[in-house]
VEXDREN-2710 file (C-alpha; in Angstrom, 1 decimal):
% VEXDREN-2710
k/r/px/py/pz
1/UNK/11.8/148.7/46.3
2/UNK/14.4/145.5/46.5
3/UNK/17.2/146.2/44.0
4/UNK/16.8/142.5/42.7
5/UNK/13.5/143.7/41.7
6/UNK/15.2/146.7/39.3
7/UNK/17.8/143.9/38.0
8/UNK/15.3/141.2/37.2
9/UNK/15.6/139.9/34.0
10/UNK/12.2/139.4/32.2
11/UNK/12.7/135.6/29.9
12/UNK/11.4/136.0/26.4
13/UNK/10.2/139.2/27.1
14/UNK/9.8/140.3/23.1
15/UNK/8.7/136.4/22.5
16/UNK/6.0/136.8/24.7
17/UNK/4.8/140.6/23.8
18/UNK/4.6/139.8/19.9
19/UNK/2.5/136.8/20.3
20/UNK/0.4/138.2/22.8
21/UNK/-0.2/141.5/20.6
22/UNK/-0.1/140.9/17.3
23/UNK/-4.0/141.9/16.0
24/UNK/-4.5/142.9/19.4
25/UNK/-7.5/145.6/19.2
26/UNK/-6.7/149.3/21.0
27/UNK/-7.3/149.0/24.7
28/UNK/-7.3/145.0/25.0
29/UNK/-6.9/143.9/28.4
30/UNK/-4.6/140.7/29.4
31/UNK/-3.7/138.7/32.0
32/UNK/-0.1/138.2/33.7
33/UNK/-0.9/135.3/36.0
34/UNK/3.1/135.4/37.3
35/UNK/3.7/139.1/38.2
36/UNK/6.9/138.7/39.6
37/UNK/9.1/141.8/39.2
38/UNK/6.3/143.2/36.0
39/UNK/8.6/142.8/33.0
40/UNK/5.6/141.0/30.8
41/UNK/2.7/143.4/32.3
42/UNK/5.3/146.6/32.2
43/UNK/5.9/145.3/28.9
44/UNK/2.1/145.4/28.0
45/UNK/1.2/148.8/29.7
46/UNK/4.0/150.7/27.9
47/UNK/2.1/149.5/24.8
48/UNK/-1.0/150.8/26.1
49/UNK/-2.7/147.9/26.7
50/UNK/-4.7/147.0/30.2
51/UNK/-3.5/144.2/32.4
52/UNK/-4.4/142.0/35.3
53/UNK/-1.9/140.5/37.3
54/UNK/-1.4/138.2/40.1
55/UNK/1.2/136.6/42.2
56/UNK/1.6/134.7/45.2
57/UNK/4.8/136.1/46.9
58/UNK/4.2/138.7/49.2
59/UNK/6.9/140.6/48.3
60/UNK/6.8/140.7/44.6
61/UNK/2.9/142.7/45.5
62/UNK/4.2/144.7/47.7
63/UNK/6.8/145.9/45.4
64/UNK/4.7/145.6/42.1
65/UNK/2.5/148.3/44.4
66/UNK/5.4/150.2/44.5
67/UNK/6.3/150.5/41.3
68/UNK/2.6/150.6/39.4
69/UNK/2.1/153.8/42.1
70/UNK/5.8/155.8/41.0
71/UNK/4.3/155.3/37.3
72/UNK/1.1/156.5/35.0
73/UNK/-0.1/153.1/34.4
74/UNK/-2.4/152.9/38.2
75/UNK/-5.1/152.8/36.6
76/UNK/-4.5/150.0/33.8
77/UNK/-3.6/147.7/36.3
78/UNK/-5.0/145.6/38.8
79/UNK/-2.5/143.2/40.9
80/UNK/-3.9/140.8/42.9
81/UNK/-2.4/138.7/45.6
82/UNK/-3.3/134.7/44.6
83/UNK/-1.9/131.7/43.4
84/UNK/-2.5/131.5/39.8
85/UNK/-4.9/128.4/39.9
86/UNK/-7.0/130.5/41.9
87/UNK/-7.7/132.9/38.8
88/UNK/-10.9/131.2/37.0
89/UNK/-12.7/131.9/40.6
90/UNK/-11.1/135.8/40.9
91/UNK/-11.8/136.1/37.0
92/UNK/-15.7/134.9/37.6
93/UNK/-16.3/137.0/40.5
94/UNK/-13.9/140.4/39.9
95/UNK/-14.5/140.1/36.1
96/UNK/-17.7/138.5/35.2
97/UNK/-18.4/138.0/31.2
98/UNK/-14.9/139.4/30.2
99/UNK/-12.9/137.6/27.8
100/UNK/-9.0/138.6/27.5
101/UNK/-7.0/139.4/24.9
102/UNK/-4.1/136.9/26.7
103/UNK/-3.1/135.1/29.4
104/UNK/0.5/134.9/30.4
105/UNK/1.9/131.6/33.0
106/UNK/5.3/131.9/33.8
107/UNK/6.5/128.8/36.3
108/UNK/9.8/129.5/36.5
109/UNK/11.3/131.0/39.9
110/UNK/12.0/134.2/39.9
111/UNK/15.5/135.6/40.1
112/UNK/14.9/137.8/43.5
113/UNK/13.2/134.6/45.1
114/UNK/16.8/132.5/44.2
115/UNK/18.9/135.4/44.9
116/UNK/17.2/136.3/48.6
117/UNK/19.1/133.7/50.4
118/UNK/16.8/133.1/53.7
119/UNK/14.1/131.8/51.1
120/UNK/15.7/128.8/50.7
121/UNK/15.5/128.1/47.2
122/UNK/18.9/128.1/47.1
123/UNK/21.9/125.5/48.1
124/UNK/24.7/128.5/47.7
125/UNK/23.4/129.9/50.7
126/UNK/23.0/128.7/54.3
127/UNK/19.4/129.5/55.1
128/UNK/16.4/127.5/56.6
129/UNK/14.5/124.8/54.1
130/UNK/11.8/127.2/53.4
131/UNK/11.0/127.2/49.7
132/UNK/7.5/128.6/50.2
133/UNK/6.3/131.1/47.6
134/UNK/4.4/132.4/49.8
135/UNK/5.9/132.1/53.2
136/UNK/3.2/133.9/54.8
137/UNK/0.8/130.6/54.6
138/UNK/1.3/128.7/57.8
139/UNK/-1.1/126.1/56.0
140/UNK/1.8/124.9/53.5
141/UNK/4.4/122.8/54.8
142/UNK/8.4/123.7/54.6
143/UNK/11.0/121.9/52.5
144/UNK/12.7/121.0/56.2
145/UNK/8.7/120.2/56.8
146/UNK/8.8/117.5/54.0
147/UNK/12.8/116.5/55.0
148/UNK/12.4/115.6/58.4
149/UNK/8.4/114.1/58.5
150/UNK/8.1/112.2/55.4
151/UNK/8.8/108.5/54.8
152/UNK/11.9/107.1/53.2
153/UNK/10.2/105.9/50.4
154/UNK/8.2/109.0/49.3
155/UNK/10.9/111.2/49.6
156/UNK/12.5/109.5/47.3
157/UNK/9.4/109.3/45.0
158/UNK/9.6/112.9/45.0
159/UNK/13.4/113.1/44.1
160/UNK/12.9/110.8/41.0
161/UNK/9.7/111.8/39.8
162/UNK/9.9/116.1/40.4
163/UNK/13.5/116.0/39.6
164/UNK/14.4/113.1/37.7
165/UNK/17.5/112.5/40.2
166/UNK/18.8/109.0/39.5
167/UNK/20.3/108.6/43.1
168/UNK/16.8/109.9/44.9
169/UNK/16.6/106.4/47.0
170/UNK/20.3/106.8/47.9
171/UNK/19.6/110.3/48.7
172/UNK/16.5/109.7/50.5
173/UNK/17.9/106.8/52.7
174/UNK/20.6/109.2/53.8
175/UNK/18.4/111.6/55.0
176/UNK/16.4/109.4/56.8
177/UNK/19.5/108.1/58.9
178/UNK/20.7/112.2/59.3
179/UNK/17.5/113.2/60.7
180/UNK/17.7/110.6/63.3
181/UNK/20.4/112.3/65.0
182/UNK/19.1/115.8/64.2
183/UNK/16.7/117.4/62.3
184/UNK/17.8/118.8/58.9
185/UNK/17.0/122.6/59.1
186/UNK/19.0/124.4/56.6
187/UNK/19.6/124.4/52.9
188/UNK/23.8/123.6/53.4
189/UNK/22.8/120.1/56.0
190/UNK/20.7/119.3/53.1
191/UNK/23.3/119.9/50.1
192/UNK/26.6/118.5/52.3
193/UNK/24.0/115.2/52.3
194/UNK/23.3/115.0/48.6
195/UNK/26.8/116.2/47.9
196/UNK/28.2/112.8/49.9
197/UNK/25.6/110.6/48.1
198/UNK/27.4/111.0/44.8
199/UNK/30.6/109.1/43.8
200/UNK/33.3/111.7/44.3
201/UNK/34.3/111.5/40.2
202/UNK/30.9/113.0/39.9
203/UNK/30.6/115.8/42.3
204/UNK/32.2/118.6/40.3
205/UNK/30.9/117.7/37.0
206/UNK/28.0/119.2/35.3
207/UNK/25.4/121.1/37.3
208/UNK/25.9/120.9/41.1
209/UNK/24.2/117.6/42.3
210/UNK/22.0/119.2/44.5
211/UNK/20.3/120.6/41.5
212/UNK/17.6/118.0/41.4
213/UNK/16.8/117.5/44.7
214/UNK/16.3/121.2/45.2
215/UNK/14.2/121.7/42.6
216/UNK/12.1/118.6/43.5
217/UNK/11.8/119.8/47.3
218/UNK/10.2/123.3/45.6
219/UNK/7.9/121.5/43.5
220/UNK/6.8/119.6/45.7
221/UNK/6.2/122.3/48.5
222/UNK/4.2/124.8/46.3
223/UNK/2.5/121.8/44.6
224/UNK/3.7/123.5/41.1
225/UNK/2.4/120.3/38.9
226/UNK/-0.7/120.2/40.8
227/UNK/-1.4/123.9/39.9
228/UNK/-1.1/123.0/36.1
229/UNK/-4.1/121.6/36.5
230/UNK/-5.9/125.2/35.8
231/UNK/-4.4/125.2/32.0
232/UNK/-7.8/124.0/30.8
233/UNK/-9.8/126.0/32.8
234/UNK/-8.1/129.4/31.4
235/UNK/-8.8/128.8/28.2
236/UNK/-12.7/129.7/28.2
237/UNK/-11.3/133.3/29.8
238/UNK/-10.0/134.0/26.3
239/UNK/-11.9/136.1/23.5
240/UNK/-11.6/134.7/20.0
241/UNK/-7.9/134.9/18.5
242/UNK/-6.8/135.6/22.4
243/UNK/-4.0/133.5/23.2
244/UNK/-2.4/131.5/26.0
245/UNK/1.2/131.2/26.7
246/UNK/3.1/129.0/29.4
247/UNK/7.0/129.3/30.0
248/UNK/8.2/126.5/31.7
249/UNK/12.2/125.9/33.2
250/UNK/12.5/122.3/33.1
251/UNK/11.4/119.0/30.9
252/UNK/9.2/117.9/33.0
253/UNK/6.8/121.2/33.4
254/UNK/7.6/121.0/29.5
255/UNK/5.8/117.7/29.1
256/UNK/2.8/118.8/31.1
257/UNK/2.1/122.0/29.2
258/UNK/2.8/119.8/25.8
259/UNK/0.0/117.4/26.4
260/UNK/-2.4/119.7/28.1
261/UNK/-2.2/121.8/25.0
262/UNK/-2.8/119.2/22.8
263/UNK/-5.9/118.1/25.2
264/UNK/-7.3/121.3/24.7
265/UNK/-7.0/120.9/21.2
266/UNK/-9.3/118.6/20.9
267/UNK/-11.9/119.8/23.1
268/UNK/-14.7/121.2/22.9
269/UNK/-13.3/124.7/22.4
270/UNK/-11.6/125.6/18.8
271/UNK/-8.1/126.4/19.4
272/UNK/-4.9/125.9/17.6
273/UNK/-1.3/125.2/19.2
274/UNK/1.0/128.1/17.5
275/UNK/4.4/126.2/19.1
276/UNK/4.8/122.9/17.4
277/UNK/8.3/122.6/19.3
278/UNK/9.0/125.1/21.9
279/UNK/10.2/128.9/21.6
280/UNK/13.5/128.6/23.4
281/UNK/15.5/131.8/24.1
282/UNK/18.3/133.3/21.6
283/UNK/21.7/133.0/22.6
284/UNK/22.1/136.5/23.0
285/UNK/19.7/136.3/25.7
286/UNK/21.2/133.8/27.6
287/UNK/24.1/135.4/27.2
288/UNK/22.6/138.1/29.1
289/UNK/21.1/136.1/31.4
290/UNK/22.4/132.2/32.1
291/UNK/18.7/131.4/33.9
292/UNK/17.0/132.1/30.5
293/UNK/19.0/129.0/29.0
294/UNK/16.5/126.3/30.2
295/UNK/13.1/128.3/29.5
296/UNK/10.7/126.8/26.8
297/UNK/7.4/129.1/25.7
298/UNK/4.6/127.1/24.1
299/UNK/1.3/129.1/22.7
300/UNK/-1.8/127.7/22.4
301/UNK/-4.6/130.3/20.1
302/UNK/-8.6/130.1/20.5
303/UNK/-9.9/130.2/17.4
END
């Protein structure tokens, strides 16, 4: 098993258990839709509860299979290799008629994904512009895909609009004259050309200016808003006074989650949002873990 795996940090890991179990019944069965390393599901077996998980990246199953066979919870546990927005369809086929205690949706990347350079998620290392989550899928197209095929104009669309980067036409137009002469291919071409693009008072202040741009390029490769688009779907999955909770890293996620919740609340199923403003983690918890500091948990209840 990958070490990064044994150092992951779970985010609002006791956040997430007490909303999920409180009044839980003996045996409940829930639903980590973001298995990552395990912490939540972990987490939920070591309280003797049942869970199903799922996860995109190859390697997070094959390790999850890893460690669910070195401990006693096999049999508690299903993990299952999909996307989350896939669920409703596993759920009605694997599952049919059950209704879960929880359902878990954490969007952030995971530490081991950032920390495995060749990925690409990352401008500290020189790697190719993959940014796949799952990199196994020939079907879905490469950050260095997106770089070197799209137009000026909707690169820079998804600059602003994914990562709310001011300079995203500057940014875009400089791309478009770099790839003329060569393709861009690797995660440093990409972050000396954003690095260039802003005035040079600017370039060691705050967060590193490629922040934005990255994160944009990964949203927009594993079509992350698009997949929101299950939130209203999962809601049906939940027994009465089951609840479902979304972490999200960054404001714009935030927003999406915000006003799907208060969709569902007026829909045709009674629920109750429990997170008026977002639970946002404690400052010994970033302490412990910087990537925690931008995470927001919102709750929504079916009544």
């Amino acid at each position: 098993m990958s070490e990064h795996y044994f150092s992951h940090y779970s985010v609002l890991k006791k956040e997430c258990l007490d909303f999920l179990t409180e009044g839980a019944p003996k045996g409940s069965r829930f639903v980590d839709l973001t298995f990552g390393a395990g912490g939540h599901s972990f987490g939920l077996l070591e309280m003797g509860f049942k869970v199903i998980a799922t996860d995109q990246d190859p390697e997070a199953i094959a390790n999850g299979q890893k460690k669910i066979s070195d401990s006693p919870f096999g049999s508690k546990i299903d993990l299952i290799k999909s996307n989350f927005s896939a669920f409703p369809e596993i759920a009605s086929k694997q599952f049919p008629g059950e209704e879960f205690q929880g359902i878990l949706l954490d969007l952030g990347v995971s530490s081991h994904q950032f920390d495995k350079g060749e990925r690409g998620f990352s401008f500290r290392v020189e790697a190719p512009l993959d940014m796949r989550m799952d990199p196994q899928n020939p079907n879905i197209k490469t950050a260095a895909d997106l770089l070197n095929e799209l137009s000026e104009e909707e690169l820079a669309d998804i600059f602003f609009y994914f990562g709310e980067e001011r300079l995203a036409r500057k940014i875009a137009r400089r791309i478009v004259e770099e790839r003329e002469n060569k393709p861009i291919k690797s995660t440093l071409d990409l972050e000396n050309i954003i690095f260039h693009c802003y005035p040079k008072t600017q370039r060691f202040k705050g967060i590193n200016p490629s922040t934005r741009t990255f994160q944009a390029l990964r949203i927009a490769v594993n079509e992350e808003l698009k997949v929101l688009d299950v939130l209203p779907k999962l809601l049906k999955f939940l027994r009465p006074s089951g609840k479902l909770l979304v972490i999200s890293f960054h404001s714009l996620e935030d927003r999406i989650v915000k006003r799907a919740f208060k969709e569902l609340e007026k829909g045709e199923i009674p629920c109750k949002i429990l997170t008026k403003k977002p639970i946002t983690p404690s400052e010994k918890e970033i302490l412990e873990n910087l990537r925690s500091r931008s995470a927001k948990l919102r709750v929504i209840e079916r009544l």
